[in-house]
N, C-alpha and C positions, 0 to 999 in steps of 0.2 A: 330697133334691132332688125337687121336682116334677115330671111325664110332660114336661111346656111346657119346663123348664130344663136335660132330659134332651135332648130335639128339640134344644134351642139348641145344646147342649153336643156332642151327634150331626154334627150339620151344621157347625158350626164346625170339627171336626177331621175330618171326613171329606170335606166339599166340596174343599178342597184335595186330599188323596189320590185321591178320584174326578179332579181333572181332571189332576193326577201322570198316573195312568192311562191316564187317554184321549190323556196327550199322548203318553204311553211306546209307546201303541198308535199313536198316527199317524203313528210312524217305520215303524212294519212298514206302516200304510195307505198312506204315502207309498210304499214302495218296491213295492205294489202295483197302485196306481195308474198310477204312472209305467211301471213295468214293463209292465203292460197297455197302456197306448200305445204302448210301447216294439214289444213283438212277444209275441202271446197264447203261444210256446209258449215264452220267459221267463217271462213269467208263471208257466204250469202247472211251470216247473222249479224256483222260487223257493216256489211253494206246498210243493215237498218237499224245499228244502233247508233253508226257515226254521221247518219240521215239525221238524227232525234237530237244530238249533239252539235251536229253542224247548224240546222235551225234554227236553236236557242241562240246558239254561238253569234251568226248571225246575225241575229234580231237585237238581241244587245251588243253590237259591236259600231251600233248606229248611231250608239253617242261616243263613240272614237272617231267614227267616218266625219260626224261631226265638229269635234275639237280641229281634225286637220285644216278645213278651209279657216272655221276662227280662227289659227294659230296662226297659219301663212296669212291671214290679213293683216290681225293685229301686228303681227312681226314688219310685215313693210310698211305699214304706218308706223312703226317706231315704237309701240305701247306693248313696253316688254312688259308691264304691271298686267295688265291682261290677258297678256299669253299666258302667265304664272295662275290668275283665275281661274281661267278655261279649261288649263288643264287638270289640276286641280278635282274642280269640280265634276270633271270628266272621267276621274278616278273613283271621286264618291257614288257618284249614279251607277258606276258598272260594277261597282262593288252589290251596289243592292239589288240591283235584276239579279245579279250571279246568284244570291241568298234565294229570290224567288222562284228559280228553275231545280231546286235542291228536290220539292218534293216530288216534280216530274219524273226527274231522274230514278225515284226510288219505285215509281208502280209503275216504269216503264215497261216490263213484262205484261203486265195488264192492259197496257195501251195499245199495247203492241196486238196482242191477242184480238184486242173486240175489236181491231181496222181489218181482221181476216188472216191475219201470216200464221204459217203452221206453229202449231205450239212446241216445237222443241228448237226452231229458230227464232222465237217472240224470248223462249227459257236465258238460250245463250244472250242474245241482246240486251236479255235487263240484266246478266250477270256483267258483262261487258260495262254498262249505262249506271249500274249503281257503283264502280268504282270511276270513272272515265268519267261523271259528272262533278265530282269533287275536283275535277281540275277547270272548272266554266270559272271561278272569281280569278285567278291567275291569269288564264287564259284572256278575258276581259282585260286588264290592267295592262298586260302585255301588249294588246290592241292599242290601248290610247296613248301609251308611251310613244310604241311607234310612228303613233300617226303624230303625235308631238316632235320629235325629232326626226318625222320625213318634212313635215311643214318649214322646220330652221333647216331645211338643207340638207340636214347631217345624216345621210340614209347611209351611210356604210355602218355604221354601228348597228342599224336594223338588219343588216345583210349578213354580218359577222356572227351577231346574237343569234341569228334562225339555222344560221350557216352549223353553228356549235349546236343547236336544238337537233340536228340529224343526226348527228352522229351522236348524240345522247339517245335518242331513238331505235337508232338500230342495236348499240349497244345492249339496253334492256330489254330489247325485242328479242334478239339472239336469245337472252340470257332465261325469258321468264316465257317465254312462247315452246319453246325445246326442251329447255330443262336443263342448260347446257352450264358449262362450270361451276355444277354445284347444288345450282339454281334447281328450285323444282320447279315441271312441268304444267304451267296453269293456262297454256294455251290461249283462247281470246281474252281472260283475265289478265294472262302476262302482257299483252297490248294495250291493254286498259290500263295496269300500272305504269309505264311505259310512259303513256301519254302524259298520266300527271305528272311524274317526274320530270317530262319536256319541259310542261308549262309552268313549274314552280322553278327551276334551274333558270329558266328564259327571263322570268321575272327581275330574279336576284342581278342577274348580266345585267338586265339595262338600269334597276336602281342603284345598281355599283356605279355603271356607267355616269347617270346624273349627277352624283354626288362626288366619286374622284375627279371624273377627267372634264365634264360640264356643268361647273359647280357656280358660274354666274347666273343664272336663272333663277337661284336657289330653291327651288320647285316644289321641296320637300318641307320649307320652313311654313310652321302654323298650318301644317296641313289639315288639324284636326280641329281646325276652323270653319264655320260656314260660312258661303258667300250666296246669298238669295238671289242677288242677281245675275251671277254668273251659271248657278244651278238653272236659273230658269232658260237662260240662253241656252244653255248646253243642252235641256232639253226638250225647248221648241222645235232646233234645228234636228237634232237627235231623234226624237220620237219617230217622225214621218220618214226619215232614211230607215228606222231599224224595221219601219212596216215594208217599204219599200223592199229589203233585203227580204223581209220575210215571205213576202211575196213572189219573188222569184225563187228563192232556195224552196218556197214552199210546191213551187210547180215540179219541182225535180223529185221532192218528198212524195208529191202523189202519183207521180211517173213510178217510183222506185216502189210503193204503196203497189198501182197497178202490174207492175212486172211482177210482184210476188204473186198476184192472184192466177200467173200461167205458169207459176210453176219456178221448184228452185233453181234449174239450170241454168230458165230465162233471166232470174234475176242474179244471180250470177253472172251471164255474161253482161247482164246492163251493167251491174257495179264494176266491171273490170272497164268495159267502151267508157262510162262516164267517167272513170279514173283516166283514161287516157285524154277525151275530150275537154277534160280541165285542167291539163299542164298547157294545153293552146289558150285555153279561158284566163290563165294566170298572167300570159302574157299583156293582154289585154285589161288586164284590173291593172298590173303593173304602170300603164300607159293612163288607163284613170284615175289612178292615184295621183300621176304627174300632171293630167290635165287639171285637177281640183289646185295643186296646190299653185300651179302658174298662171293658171285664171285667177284664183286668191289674192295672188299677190299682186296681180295687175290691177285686181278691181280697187286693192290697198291704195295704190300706186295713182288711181283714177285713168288708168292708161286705156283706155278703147281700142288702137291699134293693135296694141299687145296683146290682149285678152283676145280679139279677132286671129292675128298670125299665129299664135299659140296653139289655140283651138285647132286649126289647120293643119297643122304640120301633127300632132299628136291623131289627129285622124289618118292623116298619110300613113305616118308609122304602125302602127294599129290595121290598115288595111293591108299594109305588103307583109306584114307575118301572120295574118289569112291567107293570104294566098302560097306560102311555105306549109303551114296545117292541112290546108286542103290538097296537097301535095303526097304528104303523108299517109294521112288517113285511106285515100285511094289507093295509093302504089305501094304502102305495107302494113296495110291491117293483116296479117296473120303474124308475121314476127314481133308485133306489138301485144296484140292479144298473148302470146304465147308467153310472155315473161313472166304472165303472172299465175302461170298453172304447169305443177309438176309435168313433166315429163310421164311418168309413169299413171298421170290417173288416169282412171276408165274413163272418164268423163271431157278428158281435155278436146276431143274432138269434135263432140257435140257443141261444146261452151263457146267453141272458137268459129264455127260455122254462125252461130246464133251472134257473135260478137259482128261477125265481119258485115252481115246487113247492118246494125247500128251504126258501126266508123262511116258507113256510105252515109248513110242517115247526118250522121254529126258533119258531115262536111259540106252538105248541104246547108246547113245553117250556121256556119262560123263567119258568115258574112254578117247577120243579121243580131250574135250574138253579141259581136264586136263592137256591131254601131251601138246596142242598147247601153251598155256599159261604159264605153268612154262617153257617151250623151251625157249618163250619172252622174260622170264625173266631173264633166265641164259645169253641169247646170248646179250639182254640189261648189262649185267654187263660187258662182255669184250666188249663193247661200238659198238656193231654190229646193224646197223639197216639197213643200207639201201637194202642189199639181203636180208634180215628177209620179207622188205615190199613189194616187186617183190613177193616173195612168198603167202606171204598174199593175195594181189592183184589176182594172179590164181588161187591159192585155194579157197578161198570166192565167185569174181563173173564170174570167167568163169567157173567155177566146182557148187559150191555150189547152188548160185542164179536158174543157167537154169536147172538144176538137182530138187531144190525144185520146178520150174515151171511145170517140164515136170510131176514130179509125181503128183504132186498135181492138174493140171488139166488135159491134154490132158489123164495120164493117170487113172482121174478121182478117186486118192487117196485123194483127197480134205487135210483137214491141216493136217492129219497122213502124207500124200506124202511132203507136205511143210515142215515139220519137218526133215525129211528122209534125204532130200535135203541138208540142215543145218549140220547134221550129217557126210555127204561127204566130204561138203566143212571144216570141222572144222581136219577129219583124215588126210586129205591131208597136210594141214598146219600143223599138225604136225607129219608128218613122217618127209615130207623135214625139218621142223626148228630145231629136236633132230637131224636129221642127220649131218644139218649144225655143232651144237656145239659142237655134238663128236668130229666129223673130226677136228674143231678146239682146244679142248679142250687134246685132245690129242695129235695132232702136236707140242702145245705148253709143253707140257709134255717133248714129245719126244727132244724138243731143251734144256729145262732144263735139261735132263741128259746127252745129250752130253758138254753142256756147266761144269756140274760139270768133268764131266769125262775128259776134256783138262783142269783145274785146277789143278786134281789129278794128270795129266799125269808128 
């Protein structure tokens, strides 16, 4: 294939997953939004319970991250009997972490309290966290389906399904956050409802999906069978992604940790700049999502060329909508910040001052956050995790974490410095992770023309 039929090839299956993405993400914007209307110190309690929800989310979403590259391998070698395993068993395992995250969910208030955050923001959060946790096993299933039918290609059904999750969202957000037709007034509770109903609705879509309209994989038949070998796979490759995941969402958890301890405005305006700084981050999973399942199928395929031009061109792409983000963030952080805080509160003008250093902050490292992530992505396609997560693990919190500590208080940069911090730990992780997949992406090159060239001989 040609650079031009690689772009085609890029953008065709990744445009859909980017806007999956951004739609996945505009149920969290949605209830951020809203919530900000609603009352800023919802707000600031929803930034730390859908931190505690994202994390778990996260961490088990690493045996979906998983099935995808299996899926797109097995599938271009032809071995649909194991795509049907994979995924499968990739439903069993998220089902049972989901189980495990159940009790956190219910003394999150308590968790919440003894890391420092005020106690009538730690109160809201577990009222938030003990409804909004009963949607993690849905949520999970919904993960791996996706990443199952982004792997066979078929991402507009992921695009469609997330597409209808919004407007499921805002619908019972309107209705149980207000109080409005009827509805009564349960404020972050009504956002927490809200969410489960997302993710049990989103559910149903795509097993409808499997079964009427993609009913040749038969996916769902003897599903309450075990396969030891497929479990195990699923969660070798799995494990080390969902530490990996955990690892970086966990650096934003103790950023979002440390902004509460200056206070709730500060952390308010971080929840609002990191809501905006991850609809550009969305972009960018979108694009590694594509590079796993392209590299995948190359590697299927035994193609070196392909897996090389691929890689390329999805870094190309991935680095010119950094330079659109870093566009934004500078020339209108205040009409960004503003969307998501009444007009009328006393408070919007402080929040938005405190916002506008972050975005500078955030656009400083949308370079460095870019390369970490689509790196993920590629080195997840040739089935690489477990040195990806060693890396992760020192970049994030022996670099990142004490680096946002030190600037941010000792040396008295408050959340500009915590940002900064962030910043470090995210370049680190990806120097080492690109470098990782050159060196390998090339060595395998380099074995492919020796192998043609003792053919020829």
């Amino acid at each position: 294939m040609t650079y031009a039929q690689h772009v085609r090839a890029t953008l065709a299956l990744g445009l859909p997953l980017i806007g999956s993405h951004l739609a996945q993400f505009a149920i969290t914007l949605t209830d951020a939004v809203m919530l900000g209307w609603y009352d800023v110190m919802a707000l600031a309690a929803q930034v730390l319970g859908g931190m505690v929800f994202f994390v778990l989310f996260i961490m088990g979403s690493g045996f979906a991250f998983g099935v995808m590259p299996m899926v797109a391998t097995a599938a271009a070698a032809g071995d649909d009997r194991q795509v049907r395993r994979i995924t499968r068993m990739g439903l069993w395992i998220s089902t049972g972490f989901g189980l495990l995250t159940l009790p956190i969910f219910l003394l999150s208030e308590r968790i919440l309290s003894a890391v420092g955050q005020p106690p009538h923001i730690a109160a809201l959060a577990g009222d938030y966290l003990r409804i909004a946790g009963l949607a993690m096993i849905p949520a999970l299933l919904v993960m791996v389906l996706k990443s199952y039918f982004s792997a066979l290609e078929r991402t507009r059904i992921v695009l469609w399904v997330t597409l209808a999750a919004v407007g499921v969202n805002i619908v019972v957000n309107y209705a149980l956050i207000f109080g409005h037709w009827g509805a009564p007034e349960l404020g972050i509770r009504g956002a927490a409802f809200a969410s489960l109903a997302v993710q049990s609705a989103s559910l149903v879509g795509l097993v409808v999906y499997a079964i009427v309209i993609a009913p040749e994989q038969a996916l769902f038949q003897r599903l309450w069978r075990p396969d030891r070998e497929a479990l195990a796979e699923v969660f070798r490759l799995g494990w080390p992604i969902g530490l990996t995941n955990l690892a970086e969402v966990g650096l934003f958890a103790a950023a979002s940790v440390m902004m509460g301890w200056l206070g709730t405005l500060p952390l308010a305006a971080h929840g609002i700049a990191l809501q905006i700084s991850s609809v550009a981050f969305m972009v960018h999973l979108g694009f590694s999502n594509a590079a796993t399942i392209r590299v995948g199928r190359a590697r299927g395929r035994d193609d070196a060329q392909a897996l090389i031009r691929g890689a390329q061109v999805v870094i190309g792409l991935s680095m010119a909508a950094v330079l659109i983000s870093v566009l934004l963030f500078l020339g209108l952080p205040e009409p960004l910040l503003g969307l998501f805080i009444d007009p009328a509160d006393p408070d919007r003008a402080q929040v938005i001052a405190i916002g506008i250093g972050l975005l500078a902050a955030a656009a400083l490292f949308q370079v460095v956050d870019a390369a970490q992530v689509v790196a993920l992505g590629l080195l997840r396609g040739v089935q690489d995790a477990r040195i990806p997560m060693v890396m992760a693990g020192v970049s994030y919190w022996l670099v990142g974490v004490p680096v946002a500590y030190l600037l941010g208080f000792p040396l008295g940069l408050g959340g500009i410095g915590i940002w900064l911090g962030l910043a470090a730990g995210l370049a680190l992780a990806g120097i080492l992770m690109m470098t990782r997949f050159w060196r390998m992406a090339l060595r395998q090159r380099r074995g492919a023309l020796r192998a043609a060239a003792e053919r020829t001989a």
